[in-house]
C-alpha positions as CSV (number, residue, x, y, z in Angstrom):
1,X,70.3,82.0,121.7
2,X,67.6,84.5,121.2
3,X,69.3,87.1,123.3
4,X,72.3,86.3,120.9
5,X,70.3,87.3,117.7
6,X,69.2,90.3,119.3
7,X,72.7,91.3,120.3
8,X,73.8,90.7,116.3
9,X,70.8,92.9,115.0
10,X,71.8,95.5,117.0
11,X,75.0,95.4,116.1
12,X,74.3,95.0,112.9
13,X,71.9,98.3,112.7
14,X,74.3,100.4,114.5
15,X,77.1,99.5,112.1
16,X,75.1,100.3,109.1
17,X,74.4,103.8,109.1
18,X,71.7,105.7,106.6
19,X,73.3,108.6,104.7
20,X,72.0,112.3,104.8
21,X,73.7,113.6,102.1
22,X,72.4,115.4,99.5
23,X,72.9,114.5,96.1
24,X,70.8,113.6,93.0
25,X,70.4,111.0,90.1
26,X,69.6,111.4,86.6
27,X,68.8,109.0,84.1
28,X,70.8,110.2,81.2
29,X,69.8,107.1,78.6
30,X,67.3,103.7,79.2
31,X,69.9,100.9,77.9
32,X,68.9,96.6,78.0
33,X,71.0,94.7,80.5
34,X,73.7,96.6,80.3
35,X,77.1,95.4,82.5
36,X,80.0,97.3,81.8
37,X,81.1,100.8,81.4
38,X,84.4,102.9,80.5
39,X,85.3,106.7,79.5
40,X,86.6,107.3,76.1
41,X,86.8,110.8,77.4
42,X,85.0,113.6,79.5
43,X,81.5,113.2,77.3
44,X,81.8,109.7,76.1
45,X,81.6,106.3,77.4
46,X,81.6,102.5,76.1
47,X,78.9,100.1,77.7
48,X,79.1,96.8,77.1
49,X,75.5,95.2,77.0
50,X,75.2,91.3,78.4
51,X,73.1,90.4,75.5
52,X,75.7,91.6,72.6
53,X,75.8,94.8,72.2
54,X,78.8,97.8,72.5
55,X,77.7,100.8,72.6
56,X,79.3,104.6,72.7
57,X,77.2,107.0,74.9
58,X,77.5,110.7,75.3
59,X,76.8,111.9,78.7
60,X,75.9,115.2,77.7
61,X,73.0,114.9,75.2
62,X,72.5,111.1,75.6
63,X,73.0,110.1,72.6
64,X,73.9,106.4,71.7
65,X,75.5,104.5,68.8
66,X,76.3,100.8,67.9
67,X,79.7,99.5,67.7
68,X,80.5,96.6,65.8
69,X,82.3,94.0,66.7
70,X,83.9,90.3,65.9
71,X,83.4,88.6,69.4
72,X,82.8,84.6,69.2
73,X,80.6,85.1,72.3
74,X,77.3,83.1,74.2
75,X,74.6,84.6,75.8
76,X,74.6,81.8,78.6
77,X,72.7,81.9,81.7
78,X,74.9,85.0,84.0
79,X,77.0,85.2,80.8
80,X,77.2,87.6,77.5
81,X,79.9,90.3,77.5
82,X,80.8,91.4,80.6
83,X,83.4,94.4,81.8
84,X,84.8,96.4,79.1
85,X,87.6,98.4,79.6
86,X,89.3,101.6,78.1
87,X,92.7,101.9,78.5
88,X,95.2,104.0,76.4
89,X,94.8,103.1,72.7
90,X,93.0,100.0,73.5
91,X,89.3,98.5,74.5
92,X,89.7,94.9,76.6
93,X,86.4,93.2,77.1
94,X,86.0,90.0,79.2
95,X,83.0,88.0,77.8
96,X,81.1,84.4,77.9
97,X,83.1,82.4,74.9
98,X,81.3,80.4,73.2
99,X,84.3,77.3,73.4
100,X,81.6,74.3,71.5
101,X,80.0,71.7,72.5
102,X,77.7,73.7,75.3
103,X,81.0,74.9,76.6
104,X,81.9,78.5,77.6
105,X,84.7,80.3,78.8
106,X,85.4,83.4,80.7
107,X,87.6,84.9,78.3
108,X,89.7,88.7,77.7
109,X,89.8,90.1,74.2
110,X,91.6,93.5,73.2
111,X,91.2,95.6,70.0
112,X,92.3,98.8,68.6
113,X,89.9,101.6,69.6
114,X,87.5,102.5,66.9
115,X,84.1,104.4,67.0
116,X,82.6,102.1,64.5
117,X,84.4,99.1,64.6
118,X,86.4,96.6,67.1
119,X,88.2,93.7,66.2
120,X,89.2,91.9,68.8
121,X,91.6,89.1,69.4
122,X,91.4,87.0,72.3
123,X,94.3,87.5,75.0
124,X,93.0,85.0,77.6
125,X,90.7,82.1,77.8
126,X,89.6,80.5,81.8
127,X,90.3,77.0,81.3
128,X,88.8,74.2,81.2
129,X,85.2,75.6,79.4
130,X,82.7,74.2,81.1
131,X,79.3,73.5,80.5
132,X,77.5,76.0,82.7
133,X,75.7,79.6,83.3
134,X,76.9,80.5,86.5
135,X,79.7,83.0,88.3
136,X,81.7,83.9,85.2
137,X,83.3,86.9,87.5
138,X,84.7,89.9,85.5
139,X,86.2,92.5,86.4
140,X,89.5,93.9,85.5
141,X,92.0,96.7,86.3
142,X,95.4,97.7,85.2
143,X,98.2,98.6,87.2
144,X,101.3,100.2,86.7
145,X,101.0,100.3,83.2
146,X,101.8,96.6,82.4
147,X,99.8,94.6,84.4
148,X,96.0,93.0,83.7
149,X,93.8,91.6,86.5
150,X,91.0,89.9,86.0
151,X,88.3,87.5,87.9
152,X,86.9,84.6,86.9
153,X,84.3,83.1,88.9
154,X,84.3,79.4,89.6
155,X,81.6,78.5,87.0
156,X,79.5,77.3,89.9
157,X,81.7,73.9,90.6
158,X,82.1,72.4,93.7
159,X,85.6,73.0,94.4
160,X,87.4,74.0,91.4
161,X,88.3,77.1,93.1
162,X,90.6,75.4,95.2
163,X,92.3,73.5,91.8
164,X,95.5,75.9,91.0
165,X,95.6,74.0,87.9
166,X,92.3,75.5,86.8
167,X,91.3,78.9,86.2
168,X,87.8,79.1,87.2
169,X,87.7,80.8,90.6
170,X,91.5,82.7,90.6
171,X,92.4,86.1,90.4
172,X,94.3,85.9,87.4
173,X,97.3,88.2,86.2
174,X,98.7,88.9,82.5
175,X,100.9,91.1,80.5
176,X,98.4,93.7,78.2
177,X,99.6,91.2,75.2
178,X,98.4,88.2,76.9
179,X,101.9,86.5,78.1
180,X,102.5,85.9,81.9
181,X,104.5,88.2,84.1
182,X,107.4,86.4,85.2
183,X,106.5,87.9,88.9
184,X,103.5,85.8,89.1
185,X,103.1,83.3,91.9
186,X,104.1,80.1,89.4
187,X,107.8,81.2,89.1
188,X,108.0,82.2,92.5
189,X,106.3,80.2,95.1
190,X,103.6,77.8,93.5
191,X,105.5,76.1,90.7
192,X,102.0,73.1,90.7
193,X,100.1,76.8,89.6
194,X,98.7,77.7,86.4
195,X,101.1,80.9,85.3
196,X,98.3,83.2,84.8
197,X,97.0,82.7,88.3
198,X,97.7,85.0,90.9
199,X,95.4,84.6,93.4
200,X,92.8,81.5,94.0
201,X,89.7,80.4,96.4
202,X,87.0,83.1,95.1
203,X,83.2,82.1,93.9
204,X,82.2,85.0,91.6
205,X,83.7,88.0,92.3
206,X,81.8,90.5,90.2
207,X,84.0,93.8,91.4
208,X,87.4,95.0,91.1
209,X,89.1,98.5,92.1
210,X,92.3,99.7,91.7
211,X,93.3,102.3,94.6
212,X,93.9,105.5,93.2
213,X,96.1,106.2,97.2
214,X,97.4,103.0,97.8
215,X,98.1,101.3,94.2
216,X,96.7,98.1,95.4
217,X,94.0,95.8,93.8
218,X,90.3,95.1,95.8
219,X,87.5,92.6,94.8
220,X,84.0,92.5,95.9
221,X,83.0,88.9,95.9
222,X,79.4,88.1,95.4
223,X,79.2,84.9,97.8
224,X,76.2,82.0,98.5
225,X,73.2,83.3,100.6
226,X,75.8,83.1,103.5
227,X,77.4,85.9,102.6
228,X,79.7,88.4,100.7
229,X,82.9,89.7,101.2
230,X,85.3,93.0,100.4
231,X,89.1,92.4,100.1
232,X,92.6,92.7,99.0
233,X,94.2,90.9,96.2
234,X,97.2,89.1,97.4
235,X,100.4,87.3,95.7
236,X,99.8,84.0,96.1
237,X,97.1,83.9,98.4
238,X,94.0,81.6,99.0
239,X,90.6,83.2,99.7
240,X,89.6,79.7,100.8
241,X,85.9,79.2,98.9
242,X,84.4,76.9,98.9
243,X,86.6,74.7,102.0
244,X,85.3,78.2,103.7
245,X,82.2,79.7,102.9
246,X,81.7,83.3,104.8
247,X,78.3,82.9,106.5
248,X,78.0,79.1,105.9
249,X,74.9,78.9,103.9
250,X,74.1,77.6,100.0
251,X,71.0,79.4,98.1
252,X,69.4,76.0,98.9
253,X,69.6,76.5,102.1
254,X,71.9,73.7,102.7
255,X,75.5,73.8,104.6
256,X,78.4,75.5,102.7
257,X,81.8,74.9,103.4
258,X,84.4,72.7,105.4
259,X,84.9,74.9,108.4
260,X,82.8,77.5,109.6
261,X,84.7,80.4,110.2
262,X,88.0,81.4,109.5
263,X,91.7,80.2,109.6
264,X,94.8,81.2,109.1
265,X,95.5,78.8,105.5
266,X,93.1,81.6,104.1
267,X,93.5,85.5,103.5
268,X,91.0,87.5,105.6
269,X,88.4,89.9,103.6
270,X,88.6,93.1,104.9
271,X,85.0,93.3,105.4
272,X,81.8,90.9,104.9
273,X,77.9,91.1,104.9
274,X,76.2,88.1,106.1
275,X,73.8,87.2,104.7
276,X,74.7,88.1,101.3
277,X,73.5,91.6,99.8
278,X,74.8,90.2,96.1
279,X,77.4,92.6,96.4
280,X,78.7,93.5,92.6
281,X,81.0,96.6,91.7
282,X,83.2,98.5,93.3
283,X,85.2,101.5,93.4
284,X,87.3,103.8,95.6
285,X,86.4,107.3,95.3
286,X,88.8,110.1,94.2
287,X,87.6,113.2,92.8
288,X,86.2,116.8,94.1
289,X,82.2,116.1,93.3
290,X,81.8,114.6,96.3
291,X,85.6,115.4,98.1
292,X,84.2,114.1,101.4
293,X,83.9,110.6,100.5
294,X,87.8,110.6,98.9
295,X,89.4,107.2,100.0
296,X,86.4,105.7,100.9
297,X,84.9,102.4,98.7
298,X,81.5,102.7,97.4
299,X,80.2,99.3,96.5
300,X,77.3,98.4,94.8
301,X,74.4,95.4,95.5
302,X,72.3,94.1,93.2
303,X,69.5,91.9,94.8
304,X,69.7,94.6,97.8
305,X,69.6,97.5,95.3
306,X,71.7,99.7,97.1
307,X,74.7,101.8,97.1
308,X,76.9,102.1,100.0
309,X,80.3,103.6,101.3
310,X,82.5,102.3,103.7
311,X,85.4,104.3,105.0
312,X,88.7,102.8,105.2
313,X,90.4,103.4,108.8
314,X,93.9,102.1,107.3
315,X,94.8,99.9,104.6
316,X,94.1,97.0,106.0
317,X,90.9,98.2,108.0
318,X,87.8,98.9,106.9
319,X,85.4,100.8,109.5
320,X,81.5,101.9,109.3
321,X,79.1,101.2,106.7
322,X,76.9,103.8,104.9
323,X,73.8,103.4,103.0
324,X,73.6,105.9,100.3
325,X,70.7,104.9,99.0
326,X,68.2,101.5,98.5
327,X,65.4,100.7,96.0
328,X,66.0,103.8,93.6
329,X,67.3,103.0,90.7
330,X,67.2,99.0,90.2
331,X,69.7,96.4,90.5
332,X,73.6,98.4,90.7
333,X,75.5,96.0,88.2
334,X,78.4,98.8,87.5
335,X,79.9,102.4,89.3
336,X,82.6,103.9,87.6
337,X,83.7,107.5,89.1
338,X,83.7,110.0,86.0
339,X,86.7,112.4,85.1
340,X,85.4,115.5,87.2
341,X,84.1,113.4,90.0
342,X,80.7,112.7,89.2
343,X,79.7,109.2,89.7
344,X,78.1,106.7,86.9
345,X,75.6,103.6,87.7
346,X,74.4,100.9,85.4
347,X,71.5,99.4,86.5
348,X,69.6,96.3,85.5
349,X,65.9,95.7,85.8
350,X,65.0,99.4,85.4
351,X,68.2,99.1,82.8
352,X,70.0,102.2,82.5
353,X,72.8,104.7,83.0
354,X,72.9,107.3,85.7
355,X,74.7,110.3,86.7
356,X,75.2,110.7,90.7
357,X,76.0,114.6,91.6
358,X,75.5,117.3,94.1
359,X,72.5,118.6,94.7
């Protein structure tokens, strides 16, 4: 058994690799608990901040202004706003609704852009609420100019990610006016299915990426002390949490899961860290700051505090693991890859936004 552990260190250590290349951060503005960030354009960005507040940043002199806003919303435990989102014409924000009675959802709102004022109206609420502070996911993309995906984490309850007929702990898939695709999985496959639900079996996945070579949709899912995973959204598909539990052990230190390692009833991440690193956004790289890395994902940890690449070796193959960097800037709670290929960090703790360049 010892020999064993050895073996897995090793392996582990050679596997994770420490990166040499030469860049720099800069802290272009302090912020307070911020979570989520999108361009407006080549100087500015929106940040959503957990406790309330919206804010439009310019990257160039870093300055900063409020924007108001209309959202029913709960600071609750892991929740507040979340990941906001500029796309087109249109901000979409997922937040912590406050639903009454203790209650909370993970819910989507969308607004006309303005610079001093969104009003938003809700396209999606994760039901049932429930009465809790944990794993509210959320992350969202769009794809092909019609489609929304979001995460909702499972709200910390023991198997509602397994129960199609909730949304807690599902991928879940709209049109960008709220209504359901009639691609989705209940008019296909899964009739028993909520029809917003396109994928289901995930804890709190607090990363989402939309390939900018491949068109396809990858989560980061932040896991229990057992461990984390990277993967592929899939039509229909069951990541299997928490009958499965990707390293086997609760926070507590007590047994997670059903079955201890993997079968074929469940999609296969495309990689995992056991034990966990709190893995929490994620992006594929495309630009010419750093051409080098182009098609690789750079994910972000929070309780590790690091930022890492790993290089895909096909689409369905993820091979080694870099360290960029560990302990510099705080907990990594967002990355998002800037129009000239710069990259931008949010970090909690030391709470801020950073610039990631060349040296």
């Amino acid at each position: 058994m010892k020999t064993l552990k050895i073996l897995l260190l090793l392996l582990i250590f050679f596997n994770t690799a420490h990166a040499n290349e030469s860049f720099k951060l800069k802290k272009i503005i302090a912020l307070s608990n911020p979570w989520g960030l999108s361009f407006i354009n080549d100087e500015e960005i929106i940040i959503s901040e957990k406790e309330g507040e919206i804010l439009l940043v310019n990257i160039k002199d870093g300055s900063k202004k409020n924007i108001k806003h209309n959202l029913g919303y709960k600071v609750d435990g892991q929740g507040g706003l979340l990941e906001i989102l500029k796309y087109q014409d249109y901000i979409y924000i997922c937040y912590t609704e406050d639903r009454g009675d203790g209650k909370t959802s993970t819910s989507i709102a969308k607004a006309k852009f303005s610079k001093t004022n969104l009003n938003f109206k809700n396209i999606f609420q994760a039901n049932p609420p429930i009465n809790s502070g944990y794993h509210f996911g959320c992350r969202m993309v769009i794809q092909d100019n019609k489609y929304l995906y979001a995460s909702a984490g499972e709200r910390g309850g023991d198997n509602i990610a397994q129960d199609s007929k909730k949304h807690p702990g599902s991928i879940i898939r709209i049109n960008l006016d709220g209504s359901v695709p009639k691609e989705n999985p209940k008019f296909k496959s899964k009739s028993d299915w909520l029809p917003e639900i396109y994928q289901i079996g995930i804890r709190n996945p607090q990363g989402m990426t939309l390939s900018p070579f491949n068109n396809k949709v990858y989560i980061s899912n932040h896991g229990a002390r057992g461990g984390d995973f990277f993967g592929e959204v899939k039509f229909a598909e069951n990541y299997g949490w928490k009958i499965w539990c990707w390293g086997g052990t609760n926070y507590s230190m007590t047994k997670c899961g059903e079955v201890q390692k993997w079968d074929k009833r469940f999609t296969n991440p495309l990689y995992t860290w056991v034990p966990s690193i709190a893995v929490s956004a994620v992006q594929i790289y495309k630009g010419i700051e750093f051409e080098e890395w182009n098609g690789h994902i750079l994910m972000t940890s929070l309780r590790n505090q690091s930022l890492r690449k790993l290089e895909f070796v096909s689409d369905n193959k993820v091979g080694k693991e870099v360290v960029i960097f560990k302990d510099n800037i705080g907990r990594i709670r967002d990355i998002k890859i800037g129009p000239k290929g710069k990259i931008y960090l949010l970090s909690n703790g030391n709470s801020a936004l950073w610039e990631m360049s060349k040296k």
